[in-house]
C-alpha positions as a Markdown table, in Angstrom:
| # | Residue | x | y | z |
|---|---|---|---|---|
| 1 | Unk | -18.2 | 10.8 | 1.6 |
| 2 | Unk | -16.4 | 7.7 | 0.8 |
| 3 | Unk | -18.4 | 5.3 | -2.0 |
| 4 | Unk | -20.4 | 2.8 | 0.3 |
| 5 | Unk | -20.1 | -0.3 | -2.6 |
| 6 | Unk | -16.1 | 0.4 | -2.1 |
| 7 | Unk | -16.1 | 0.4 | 1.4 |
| 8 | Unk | -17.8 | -2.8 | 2.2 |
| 9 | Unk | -15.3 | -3.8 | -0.5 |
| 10 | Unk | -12.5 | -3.0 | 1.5 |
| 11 | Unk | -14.0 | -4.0 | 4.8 |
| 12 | Unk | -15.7 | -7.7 | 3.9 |
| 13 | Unk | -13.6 | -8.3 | 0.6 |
| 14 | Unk | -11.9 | -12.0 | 0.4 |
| 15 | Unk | -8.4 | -10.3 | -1.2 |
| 16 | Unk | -5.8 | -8.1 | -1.0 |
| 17 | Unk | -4.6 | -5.0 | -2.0 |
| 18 | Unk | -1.8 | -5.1 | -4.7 |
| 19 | Unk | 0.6 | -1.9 | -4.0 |
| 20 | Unk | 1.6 | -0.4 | -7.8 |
| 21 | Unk | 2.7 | 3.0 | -6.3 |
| 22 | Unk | 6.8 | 2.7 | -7.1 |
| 23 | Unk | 7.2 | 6.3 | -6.9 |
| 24 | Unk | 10.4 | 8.5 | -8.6 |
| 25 | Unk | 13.0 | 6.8 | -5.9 |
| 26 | Unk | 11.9 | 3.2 | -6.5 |
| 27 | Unk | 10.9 | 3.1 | -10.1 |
| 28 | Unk | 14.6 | 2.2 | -11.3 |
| 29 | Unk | 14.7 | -0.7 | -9.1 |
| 30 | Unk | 11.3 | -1.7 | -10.0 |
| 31 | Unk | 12.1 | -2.3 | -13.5 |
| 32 | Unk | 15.2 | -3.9 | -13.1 |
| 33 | Unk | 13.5 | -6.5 | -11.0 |
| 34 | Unk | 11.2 | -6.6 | -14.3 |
| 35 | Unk | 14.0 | -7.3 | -16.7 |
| 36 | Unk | 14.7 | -3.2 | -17.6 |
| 37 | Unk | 17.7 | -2.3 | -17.3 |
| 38 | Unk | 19.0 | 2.3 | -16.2 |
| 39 | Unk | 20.3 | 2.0 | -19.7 |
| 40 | Unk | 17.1 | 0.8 | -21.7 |
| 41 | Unk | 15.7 | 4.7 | -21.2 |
| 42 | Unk | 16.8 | 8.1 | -21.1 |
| 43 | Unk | 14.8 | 10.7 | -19.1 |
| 44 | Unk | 12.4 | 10.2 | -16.0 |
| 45 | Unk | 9.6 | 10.7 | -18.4 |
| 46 | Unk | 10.9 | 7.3 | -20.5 |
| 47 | Unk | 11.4 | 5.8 | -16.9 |
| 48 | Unk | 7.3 | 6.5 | -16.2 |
| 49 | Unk | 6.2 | 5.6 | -19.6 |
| 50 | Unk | 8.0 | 1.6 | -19.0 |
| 51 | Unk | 6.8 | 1.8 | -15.2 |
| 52 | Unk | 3.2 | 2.8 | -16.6 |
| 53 | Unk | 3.2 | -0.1 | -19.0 |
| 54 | Unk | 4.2 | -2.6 | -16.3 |
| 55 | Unk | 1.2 | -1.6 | -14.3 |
| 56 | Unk | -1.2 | -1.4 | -17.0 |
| 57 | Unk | 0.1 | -5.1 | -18.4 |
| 58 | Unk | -0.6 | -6.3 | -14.4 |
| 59 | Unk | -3.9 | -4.8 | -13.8 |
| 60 | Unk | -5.2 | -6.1 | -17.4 |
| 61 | Unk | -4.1 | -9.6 | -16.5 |
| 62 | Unk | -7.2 | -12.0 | -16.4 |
| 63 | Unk | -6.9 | -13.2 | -12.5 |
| 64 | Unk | -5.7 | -9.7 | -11.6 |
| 65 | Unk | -9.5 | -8.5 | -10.2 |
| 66 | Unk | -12.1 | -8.1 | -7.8 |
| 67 | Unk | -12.2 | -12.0 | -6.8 |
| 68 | Unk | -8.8 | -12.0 | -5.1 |
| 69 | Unk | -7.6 | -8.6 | -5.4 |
| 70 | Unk | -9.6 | -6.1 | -3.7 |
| 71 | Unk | -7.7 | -3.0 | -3.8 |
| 72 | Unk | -4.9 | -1.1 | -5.7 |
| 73 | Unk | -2.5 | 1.5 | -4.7 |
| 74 | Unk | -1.6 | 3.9 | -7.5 |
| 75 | Unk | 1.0 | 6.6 | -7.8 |
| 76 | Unk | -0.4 | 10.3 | -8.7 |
| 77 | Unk | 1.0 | 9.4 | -12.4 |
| 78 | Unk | -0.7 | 6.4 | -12.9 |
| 79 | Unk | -4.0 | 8.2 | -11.1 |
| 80 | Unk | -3.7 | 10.6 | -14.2 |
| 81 | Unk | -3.0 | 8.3 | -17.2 |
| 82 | Unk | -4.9 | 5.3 | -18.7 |
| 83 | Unk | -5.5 | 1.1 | -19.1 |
| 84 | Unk | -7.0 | 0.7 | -22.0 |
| 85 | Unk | -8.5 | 3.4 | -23.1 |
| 86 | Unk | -10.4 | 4.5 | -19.7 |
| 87 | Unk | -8.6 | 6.9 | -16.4 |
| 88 | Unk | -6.8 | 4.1 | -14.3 |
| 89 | Unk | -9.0 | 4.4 | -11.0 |
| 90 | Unk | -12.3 | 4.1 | -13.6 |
| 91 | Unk | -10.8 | 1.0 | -15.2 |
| 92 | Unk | -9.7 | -0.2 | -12.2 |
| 93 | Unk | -13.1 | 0.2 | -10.5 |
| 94 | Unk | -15.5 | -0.3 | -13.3 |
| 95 | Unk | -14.0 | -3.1 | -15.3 |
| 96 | Unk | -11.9 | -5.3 | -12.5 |
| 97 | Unk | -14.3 | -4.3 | -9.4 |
| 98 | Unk | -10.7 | -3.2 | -7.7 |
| 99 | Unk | -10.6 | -0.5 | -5.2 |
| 100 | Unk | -8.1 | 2.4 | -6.4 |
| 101 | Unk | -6.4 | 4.0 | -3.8 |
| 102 | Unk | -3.7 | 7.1 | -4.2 |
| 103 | Unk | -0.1 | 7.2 | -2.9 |
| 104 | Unk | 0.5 | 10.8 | -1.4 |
| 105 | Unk | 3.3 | 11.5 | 0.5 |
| 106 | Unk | 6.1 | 12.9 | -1.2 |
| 107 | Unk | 8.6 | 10.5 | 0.0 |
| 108 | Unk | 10.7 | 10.8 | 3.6 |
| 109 | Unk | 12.8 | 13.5 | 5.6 |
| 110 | Unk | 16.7 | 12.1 | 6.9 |
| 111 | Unk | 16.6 | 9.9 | 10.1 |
| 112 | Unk | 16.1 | 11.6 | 13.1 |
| 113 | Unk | 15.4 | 10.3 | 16.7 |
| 114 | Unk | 15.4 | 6.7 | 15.1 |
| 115 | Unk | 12.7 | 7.5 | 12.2 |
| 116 | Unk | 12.2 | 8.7 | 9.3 |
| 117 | Unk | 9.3 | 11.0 | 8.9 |
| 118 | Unk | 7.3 | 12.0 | 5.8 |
| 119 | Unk | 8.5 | 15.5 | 3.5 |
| 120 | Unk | 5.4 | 18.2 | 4.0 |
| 121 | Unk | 3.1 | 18.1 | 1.4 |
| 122 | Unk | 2.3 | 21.9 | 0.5 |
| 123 | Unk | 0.1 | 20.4 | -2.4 |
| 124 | Unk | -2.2 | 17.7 | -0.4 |
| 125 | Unk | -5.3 | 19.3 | -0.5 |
| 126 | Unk | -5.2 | 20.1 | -4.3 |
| 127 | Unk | -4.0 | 16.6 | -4.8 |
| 128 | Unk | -6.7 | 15.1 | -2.9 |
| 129 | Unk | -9.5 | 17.3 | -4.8 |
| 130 | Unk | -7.8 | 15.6 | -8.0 |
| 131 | Unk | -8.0 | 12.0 | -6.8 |
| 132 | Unk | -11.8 | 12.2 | -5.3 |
| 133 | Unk | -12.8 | 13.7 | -8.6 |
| 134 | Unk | -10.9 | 10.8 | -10.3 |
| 135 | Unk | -12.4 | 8.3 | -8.2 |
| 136 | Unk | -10.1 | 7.6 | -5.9 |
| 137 | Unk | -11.4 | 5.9 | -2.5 |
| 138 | Unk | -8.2 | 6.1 | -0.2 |
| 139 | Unk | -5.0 | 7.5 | -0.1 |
| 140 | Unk | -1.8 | 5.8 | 1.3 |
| 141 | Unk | 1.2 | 7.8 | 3.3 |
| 142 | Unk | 4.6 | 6.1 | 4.1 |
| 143 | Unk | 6.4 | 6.8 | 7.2 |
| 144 | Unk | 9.8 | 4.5 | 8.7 |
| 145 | Unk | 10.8 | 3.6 | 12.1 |
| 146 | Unk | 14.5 | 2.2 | 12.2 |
| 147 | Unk | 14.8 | 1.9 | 16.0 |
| 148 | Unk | 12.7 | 1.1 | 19.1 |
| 149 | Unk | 12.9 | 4.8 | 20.1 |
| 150 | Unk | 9.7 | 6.0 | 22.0 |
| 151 | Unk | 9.9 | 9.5 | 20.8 |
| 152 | Unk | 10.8 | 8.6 | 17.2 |
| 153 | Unk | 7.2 | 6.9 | 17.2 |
| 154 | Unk | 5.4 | 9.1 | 18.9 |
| 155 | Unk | 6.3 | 11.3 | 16.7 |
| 156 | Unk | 5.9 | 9.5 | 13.2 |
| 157 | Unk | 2.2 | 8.0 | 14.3 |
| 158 | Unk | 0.9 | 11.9 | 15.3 |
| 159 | Unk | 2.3 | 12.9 | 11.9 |
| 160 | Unk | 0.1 | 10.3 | 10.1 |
| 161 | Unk | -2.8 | 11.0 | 11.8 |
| 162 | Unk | -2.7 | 14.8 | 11.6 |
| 163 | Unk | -2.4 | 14.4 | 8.1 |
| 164 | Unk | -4.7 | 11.7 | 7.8 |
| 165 | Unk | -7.2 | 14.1 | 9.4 |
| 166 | Unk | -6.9 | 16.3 | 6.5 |
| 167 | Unk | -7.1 | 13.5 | 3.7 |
| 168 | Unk | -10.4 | 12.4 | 5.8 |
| 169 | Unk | -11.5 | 16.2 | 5.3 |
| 170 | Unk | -12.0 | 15.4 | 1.7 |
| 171 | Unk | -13.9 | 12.1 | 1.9 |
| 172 | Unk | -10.6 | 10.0 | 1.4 |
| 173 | Unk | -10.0 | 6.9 | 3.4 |
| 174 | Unk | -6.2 | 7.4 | 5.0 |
| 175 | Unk | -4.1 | 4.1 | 4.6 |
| 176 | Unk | -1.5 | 5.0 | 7.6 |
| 177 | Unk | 1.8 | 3.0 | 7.1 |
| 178 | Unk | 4.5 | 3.3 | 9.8 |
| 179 | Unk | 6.7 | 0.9 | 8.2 |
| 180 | Unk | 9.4 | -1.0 | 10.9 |
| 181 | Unk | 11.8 | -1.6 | 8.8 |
| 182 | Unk | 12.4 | -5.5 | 9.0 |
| 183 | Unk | 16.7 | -5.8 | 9.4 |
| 184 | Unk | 17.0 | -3.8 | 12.7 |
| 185 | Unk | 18.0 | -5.6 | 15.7 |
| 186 | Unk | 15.0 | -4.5 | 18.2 |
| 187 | Unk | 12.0 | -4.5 | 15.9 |
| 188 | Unk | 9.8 | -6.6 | 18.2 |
| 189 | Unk | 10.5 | -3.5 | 20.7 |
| 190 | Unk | 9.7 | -1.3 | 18.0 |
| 191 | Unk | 6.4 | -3.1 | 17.4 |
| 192 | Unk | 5.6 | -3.1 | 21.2 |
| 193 | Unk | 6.1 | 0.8 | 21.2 |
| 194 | Unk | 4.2 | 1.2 | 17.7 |
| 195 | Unk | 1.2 | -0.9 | 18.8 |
| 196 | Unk | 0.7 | 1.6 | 22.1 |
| 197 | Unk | 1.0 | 4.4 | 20.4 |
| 198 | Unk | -1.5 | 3.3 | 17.5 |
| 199 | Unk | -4.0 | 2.2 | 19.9 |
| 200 | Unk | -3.8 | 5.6 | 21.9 |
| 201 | Unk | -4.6 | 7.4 | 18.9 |
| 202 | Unk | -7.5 | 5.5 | 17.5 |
| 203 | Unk | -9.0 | 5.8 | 20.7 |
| 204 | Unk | -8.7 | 9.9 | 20.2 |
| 205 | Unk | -10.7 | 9.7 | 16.8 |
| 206 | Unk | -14.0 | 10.8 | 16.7 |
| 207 | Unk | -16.7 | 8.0 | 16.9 |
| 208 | Unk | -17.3 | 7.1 | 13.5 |
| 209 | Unk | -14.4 | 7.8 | 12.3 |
| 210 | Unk | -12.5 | 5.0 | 10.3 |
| 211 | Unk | -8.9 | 5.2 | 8.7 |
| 212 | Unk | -6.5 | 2.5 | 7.4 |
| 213 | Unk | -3.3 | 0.6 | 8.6 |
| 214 | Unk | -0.7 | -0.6 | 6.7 |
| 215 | Unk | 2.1 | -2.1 | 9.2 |
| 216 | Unk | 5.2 | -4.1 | 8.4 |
| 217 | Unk | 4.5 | -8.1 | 9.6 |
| 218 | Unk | 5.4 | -8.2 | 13.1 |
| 219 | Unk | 8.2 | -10.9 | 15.2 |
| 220 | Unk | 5.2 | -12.3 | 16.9 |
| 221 | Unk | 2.0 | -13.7 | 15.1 |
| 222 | Unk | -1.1 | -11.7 | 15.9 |
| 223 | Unk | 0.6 | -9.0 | 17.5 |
| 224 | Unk | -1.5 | -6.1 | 15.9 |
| 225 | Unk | -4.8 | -8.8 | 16.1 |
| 226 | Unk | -6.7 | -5.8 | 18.3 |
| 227 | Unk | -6.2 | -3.0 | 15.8 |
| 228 | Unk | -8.5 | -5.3 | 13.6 |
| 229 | Unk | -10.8 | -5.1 | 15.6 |
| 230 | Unk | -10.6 | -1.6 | 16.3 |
| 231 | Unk | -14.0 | 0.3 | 15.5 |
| 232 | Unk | -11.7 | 3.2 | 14.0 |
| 233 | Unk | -10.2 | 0.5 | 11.7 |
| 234 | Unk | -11.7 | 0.0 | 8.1 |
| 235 | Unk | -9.0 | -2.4 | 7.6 |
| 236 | Unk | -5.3 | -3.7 | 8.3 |
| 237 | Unk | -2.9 | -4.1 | 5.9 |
| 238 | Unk | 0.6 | -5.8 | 5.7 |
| 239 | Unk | 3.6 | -4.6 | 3.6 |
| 240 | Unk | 5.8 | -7.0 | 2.1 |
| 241 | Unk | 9.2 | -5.0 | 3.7 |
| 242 | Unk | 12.0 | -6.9 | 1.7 |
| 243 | Unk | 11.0 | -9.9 | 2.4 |
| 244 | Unk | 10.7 | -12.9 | -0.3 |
| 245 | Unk | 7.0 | -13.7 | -1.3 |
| 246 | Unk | 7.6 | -16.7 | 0.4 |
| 247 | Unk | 8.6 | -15.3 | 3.7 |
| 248 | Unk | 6.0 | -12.6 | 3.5 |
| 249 | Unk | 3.1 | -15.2 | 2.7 |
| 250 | Unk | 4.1 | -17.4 | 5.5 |
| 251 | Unk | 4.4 | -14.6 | 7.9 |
| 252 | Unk | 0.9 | -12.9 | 6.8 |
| 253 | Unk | -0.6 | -16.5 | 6.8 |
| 254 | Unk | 0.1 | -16.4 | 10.8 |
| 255 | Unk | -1.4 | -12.9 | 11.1 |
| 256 | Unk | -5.6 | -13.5 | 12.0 |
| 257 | Unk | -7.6 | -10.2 | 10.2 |
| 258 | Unk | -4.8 | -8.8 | 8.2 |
| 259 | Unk | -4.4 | -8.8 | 3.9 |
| 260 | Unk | -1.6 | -8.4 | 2.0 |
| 261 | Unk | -0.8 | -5.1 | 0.7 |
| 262 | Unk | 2.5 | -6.2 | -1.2 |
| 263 | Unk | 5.0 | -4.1 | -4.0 |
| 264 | Unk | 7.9 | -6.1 | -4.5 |
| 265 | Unk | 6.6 | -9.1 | -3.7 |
| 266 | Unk | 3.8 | -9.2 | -6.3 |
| 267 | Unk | 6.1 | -8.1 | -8.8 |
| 268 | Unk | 8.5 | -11.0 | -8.0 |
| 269 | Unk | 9.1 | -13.4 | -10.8 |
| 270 | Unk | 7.5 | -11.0 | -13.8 |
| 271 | Unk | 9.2 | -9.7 | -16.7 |
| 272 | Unk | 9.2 | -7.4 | -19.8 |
| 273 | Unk | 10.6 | -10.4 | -21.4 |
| 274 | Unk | 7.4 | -12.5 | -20.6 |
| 275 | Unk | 5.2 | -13.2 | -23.4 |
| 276 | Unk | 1.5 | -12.6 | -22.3 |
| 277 | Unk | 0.8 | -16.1 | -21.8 |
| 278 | Unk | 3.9 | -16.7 | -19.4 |
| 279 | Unk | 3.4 | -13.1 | -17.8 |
| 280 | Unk | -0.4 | -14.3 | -17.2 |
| 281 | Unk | 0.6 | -17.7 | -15.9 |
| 282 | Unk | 3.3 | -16.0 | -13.8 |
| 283 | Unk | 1.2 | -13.4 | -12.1 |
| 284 | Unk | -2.0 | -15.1 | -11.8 |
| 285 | Unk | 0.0 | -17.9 | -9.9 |
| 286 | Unk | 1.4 | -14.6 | -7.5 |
| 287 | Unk | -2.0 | -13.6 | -7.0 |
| 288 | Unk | -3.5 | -17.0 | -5.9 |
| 289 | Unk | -0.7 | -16.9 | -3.1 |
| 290 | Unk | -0.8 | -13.8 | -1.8 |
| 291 | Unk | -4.5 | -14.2 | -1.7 |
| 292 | Unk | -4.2 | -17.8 | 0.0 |
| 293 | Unk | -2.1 | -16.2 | 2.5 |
| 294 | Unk | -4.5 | -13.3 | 2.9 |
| 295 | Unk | -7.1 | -15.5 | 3.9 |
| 296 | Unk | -5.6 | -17.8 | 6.1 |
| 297 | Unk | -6.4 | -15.9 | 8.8 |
């Protein structure tokens, strides 16, 4: 069973979730935005020891806790290393009061039909064991639409939920993210189609039931405004997409019931560089305006 203080966390908290799940793909592009250059390591295991220390610097930053930031999304090897001293979801839970959820999927398949659905997961259920024995609340699956196509996401929401049935199976909250990616020409049709087919499927779930969304932020304010209010809907969530802070904070700040659940954005404007005091100054001024824009709503 999911831990009852960290779900009226999630559901009532006045924050938002900070995303710190770069994965293998996205880490080299993530520290160059921080200042670290391809050349400044040698092997992926370098790569993962400067990604973990970027993490580790955020979530010990003062203003980086449970007053504005009510959840964070961790990738399997941050689950299984440390901030200072303690197992990252236990330091993340115990001494900032921040909700650690797990990144799961194991990135995406090519483009078919318009989308892009998730690899398989052959390791899911051992993965999952690890992360609710870690104290893990919630895990968080990535899926991406490129075109209004009906089929395409049909096909990408049943995906999500059939394997957010299985992550439910071991007490895990599913974050379920069918990301519309933000440059193509008909994404308000997209958004139309995603919206149906979200709704028809949290209407199928067993009474009781709750799961999490994370969605891109749509053309037109309020557009998902029922799905938080869903009873099948601990929460909804809004991904930054490529968009500056700026843009995704004014967007978000349109968007009644929904809290940020930003990567790149939050990363914006830190770097390795940075003594503590600027990097402090720097993100604690990123975390007062994502959470602003959080709670606009």
């Amino acid at each position: 069973m999911p831990n009852a203080a960290q779900a009226d966390r999630i559901r009532a908290g006045n924050g938002f979730i900070a995303a710190l799940d770069q994965s293998g793909g996205s880490t080299p592009k993530a520290l160059a935005q921080y200042g670290v250059p391809e050349s400044a390591y040698g092997s992926d295991a370098e790569m993962f020891d400067l990604i973990h220390a970027m993490r580790a610097r955020i979530a010990q930053a003062p203003d980086f806790n449970g007053d504005k930031v009510v959840g964070a999304i961790l990738f399997e090897m941050t689950m299984d290393r440390k901030i200072d001293g303690k197992p990252s979801a236990q330091y993340l839970w115990e001494e900032r009061a921040v909700v650690p959820f797990l990144k799961v999927d194991k990135g995406l398949a090519d483009e078919v039909d318009g989308v892009r659905l998730m690899k398989p997961m052959p390791e899911l259920d051992a993965l999952c064991e690890r992360a609710a024995a870690a104290g893990v609340f919630g895990t968080k699956m990535r899926s991406v639409i490129d075109a209004a196509s009906a089929s395409g996401i049909d096909a990408v929401v049943a995906q999500q939920f059939k394997v957010g049935q299985q992550i439910l199976g071991h007490g895990l909250i599913p974050i379920i993210e069918p990301e519309v990616t933000i440059s193509i020409k008909d994404k308000a049709e997209a958004e139309a189609l995603l919206l149906d087919t979200l709704t028809r499927h949290l209407d199928a779930l067993p009474k009781g039931i709750e799961v999490m969304l994370k969605l891109t932020l749509p053309e037109t304010a309020n557009h998902y405004r029922a799905l938080t209010e869903h009873p099948a809907v601990m929460r909804v969530v809004a991904l930054s997409g490529g968009y500056s802070r700026d843009e995704a904070n004014r967007r978000l700040s349109e968007n009644t019931g929904i809290i940020a659940s930003f990567s790149r954005a939050l990363t914006e404007g830190l770097s390795a560089d940075q003594s503590d005091n600027e990097f402090n100054k720097t993100i604690g001024a990123t975390i007062d305006s994502i959470h602003a824009a959080s709670v606009a709503g």
